[in-house]
N, C-alpha and C positions, 0 to 999 in steps of 0.2 A: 541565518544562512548567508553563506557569502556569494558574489557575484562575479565572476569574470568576465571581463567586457573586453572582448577580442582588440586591437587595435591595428587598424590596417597600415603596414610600412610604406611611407612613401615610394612610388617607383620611381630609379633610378636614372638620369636620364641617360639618353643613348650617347655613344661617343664612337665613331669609328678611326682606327687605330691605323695607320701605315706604317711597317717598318719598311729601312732603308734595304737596300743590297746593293753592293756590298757593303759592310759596315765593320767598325771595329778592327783586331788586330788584325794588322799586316805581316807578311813573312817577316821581314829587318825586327820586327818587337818580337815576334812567336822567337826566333832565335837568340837574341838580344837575352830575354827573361828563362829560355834553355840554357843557358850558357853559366847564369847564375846558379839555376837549381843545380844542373850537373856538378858546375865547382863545389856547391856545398855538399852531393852526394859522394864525390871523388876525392875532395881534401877536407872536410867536414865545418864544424861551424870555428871561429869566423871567419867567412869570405869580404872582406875587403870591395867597395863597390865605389869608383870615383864618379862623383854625380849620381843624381837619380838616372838607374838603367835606362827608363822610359819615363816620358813624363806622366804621371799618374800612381796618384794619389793610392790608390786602396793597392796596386800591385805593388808599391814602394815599401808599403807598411806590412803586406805577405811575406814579402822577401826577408825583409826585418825579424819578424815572427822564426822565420826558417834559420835565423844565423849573421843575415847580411849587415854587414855596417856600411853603412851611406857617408863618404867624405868628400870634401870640398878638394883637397889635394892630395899628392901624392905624399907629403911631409906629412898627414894625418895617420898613415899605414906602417904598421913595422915591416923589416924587413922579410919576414919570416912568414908571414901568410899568402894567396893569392891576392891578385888586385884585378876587380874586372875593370876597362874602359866601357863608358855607356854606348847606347845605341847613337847619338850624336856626335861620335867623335870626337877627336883630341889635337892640338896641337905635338906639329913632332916633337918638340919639347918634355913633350911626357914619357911617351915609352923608352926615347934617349936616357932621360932622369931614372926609368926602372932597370934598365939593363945595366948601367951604372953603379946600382943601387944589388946586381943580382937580384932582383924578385922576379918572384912568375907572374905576369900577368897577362892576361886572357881579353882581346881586344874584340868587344863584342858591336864594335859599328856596324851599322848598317853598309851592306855593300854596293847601294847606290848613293850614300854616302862618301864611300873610298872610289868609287867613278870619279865623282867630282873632284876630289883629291887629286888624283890620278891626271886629270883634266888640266885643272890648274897648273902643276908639275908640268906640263908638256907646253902649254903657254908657255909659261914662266922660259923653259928651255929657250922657248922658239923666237925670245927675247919681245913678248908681247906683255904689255900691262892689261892685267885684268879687271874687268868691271864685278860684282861680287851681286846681285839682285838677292836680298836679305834684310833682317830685324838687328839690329846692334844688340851685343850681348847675348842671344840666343847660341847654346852652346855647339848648334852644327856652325853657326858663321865663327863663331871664334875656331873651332878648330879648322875649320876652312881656311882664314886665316893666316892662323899659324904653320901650314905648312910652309910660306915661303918667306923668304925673308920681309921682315916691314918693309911697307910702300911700295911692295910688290901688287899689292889688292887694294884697289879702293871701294868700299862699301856705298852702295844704290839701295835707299829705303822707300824712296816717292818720286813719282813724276819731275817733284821739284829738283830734287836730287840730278836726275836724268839730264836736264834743265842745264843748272849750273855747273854739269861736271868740267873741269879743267881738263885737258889731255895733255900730262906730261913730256914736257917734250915733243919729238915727235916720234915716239913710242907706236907701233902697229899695237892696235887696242881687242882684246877677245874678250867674251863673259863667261858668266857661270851663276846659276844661281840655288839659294837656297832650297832643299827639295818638299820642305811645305807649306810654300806660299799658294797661295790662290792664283789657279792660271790666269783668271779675267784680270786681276789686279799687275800680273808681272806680265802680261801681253802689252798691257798700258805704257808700263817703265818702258819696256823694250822696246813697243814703238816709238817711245820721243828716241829713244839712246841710238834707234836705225834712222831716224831721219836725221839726226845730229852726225853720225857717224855710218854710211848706209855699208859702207866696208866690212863691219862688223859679221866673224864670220859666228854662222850657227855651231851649237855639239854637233859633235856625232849621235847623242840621241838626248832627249828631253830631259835636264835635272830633275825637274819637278817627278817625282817619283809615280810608278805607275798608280798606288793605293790609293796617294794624294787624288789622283785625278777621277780615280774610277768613285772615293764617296762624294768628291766635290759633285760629280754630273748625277751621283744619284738623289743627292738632297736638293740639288735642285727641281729635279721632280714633284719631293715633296713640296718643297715652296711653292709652285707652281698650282700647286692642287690641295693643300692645307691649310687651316686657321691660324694654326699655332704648329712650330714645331720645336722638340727638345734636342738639343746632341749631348748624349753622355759623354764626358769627358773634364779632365781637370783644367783650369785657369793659366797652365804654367805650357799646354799644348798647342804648339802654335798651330798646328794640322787642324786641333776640335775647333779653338776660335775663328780657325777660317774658315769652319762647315755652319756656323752661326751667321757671318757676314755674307755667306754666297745662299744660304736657305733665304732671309730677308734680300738681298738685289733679285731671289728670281722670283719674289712677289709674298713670300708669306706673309702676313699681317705682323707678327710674332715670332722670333725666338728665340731660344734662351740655349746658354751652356751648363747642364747641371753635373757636380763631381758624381752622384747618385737619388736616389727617390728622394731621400732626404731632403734636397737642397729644393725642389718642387716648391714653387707659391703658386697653391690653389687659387690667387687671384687670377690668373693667367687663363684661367681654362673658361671664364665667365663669357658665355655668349658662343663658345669655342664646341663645333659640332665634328670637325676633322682635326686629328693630332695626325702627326711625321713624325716619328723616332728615327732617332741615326744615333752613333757612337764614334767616335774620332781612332784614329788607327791605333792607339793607346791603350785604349779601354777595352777591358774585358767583357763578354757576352753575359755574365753572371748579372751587372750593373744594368742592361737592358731586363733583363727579365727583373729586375727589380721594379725598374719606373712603370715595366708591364701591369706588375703585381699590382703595385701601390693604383695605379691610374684606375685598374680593374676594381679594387674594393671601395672605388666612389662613383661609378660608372656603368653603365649594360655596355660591354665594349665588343666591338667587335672587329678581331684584328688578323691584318691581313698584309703579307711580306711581297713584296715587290719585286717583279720578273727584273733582276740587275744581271749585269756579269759575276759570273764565278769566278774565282782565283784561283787558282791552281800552280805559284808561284813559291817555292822553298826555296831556302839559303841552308849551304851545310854549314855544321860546327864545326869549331877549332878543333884539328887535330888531338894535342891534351885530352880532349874531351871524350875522343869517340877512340883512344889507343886501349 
């Protein structure tokens, strides 16, 4: 006779869960990534894409799946297809080179993006050099940038920067900065660059984009009140890695930037009784309920979303798109 000897499963230990609010895409990406699907619904596959539309990872690689080619220039596109511009913008230089070139292309920036733009242009006119609060290389500061002529902008990365800036001449000086920095960190720039220069006049309304601001204040809740907390989002997002540096300044012991569940080291959760999720303005809500999934089939979780603001903010599509 055989014997089965029941065996009791360990229970699981408890983990309670905070998601962020608001979290994830923003209008400028929801439109950004419309822009692409319609082009390939409207002029079929391949759609032509200069830079990744959004920074992130698994929507880059969707897009791809659908038709999209991903190029670094506009020399990489023939003439004969669409081209979208990313959601970060472009130096004028480009759509000069497409019109040039006859191609269609579909300029899916962000339109607090083209504020800034917009901004700059009107400095620029009113024969002011501008201060640029930004990452070198990051493709909204290059195409920022690029709209005016060199050594019309000089680029502000650190306090030090702010520090040692030269003021050309004697040039009347305006700024402008990049729209997904961390407000704590460019309040800092900005106050050396006002006691240096207290003349300096403000926007008419804050670069720093509103998305930017509304996850940065709500992951710092989570810091505030978490062990650990995750932000989904990819490496190349300067909005996700900034919702990582400002979750740790408002106290979280722990955080970490993952592309998806995958990227997860269940080292991290040891001792760890409160998790904070958030997602960077890039990232899809599929990628949350993933880390949900995953964190849940090692955990008794119990998870619960945080009274934030709502958005209620759209951008319409190009024209092209919606004739």
């Amino acid at each position: 006779m055989t014997v089965t000897v029941a065996t009791q499963q360990p229970e699981r230990p408890h983990l309670t869960v905070r998601l962020a609010a608001p979290r994830g895409f923003c209008a400028g990406v929801d439109r950004a990534i419309q822009i692409v699907e319609r082009a390939l619904e409207k002029y079929g596959a391949p759609v032509y894409v200069r830079h990744e539309i959004v920074h992130n990872k698994h929507v880059v690689d969707r897009l791809k799946a659908m038709g999209a080619v991903f190029v670094k220039e506009l020399d990489q596109c023939p003439d004969d297809r669409p081209v979208v511009f990313s959601a970060h913008g472009v130096p004028k230089s480009v759509p000069q080179t497409a019109r040039s070139r006859q191609m269609l292309f579909l300029d899916a920036t962000c339109p607090l993006v083209s504020k800034v733009h917009v901004e700059a242009e009107r400095h620029h006119a009113a024969g002011r050099h501008i201060l640029l609060i930004g990452h070198a290389g990051h493709p909204e500061v290059v195409g920022t940038m690029g709209q005016l002529p060199e050594g019309a902008i000089s680029l502000i990365e650190t306090v030090e920067d702010a520090e040692a800036f030269e003021r050309p001449g004697d040039a009347p000086l305006a700024y402008a900065t990049q729209t997904t920095l961390s407000v704590d960190d460019t309040a800092e720039i900005l106050a050396a660059l006002k006691r240096r220069f207290p003349e300096l006049p403000d926007p008419h309304k804050e670069d720093i984009c509103y998305a930017t601001t509304n996850r940065q204040e709500a992951v710092k809740r989570l810091g505030e009140a978490c062990d650990l907390v995750l932000v989904v989002g990819s490496g190349n997002s300067s909005n996700s890695v900034r919702l990582v540096e400002v979750a740790l300044r408002a106290g979280a012991p722990s955080a970490h930037l993952v592309d998806d569940a995958s990227a997860i080291d269940w080292g991290w959760f040891e001792g760890v009784r409160s998790l904070g999720v958030t997602a960077g303005a890039s990232a899809p809500e599929s990628l949350v309920q993933g880390v949900i999934d995953a964190v849940g089939a090692r955990f008794d979780v119990e998870v619960s979303e945080d009274d934030g603001l709502r958005e209620t903010v759209t951008f319409k599509l190009p024209r092209l798109l919606t004739a």
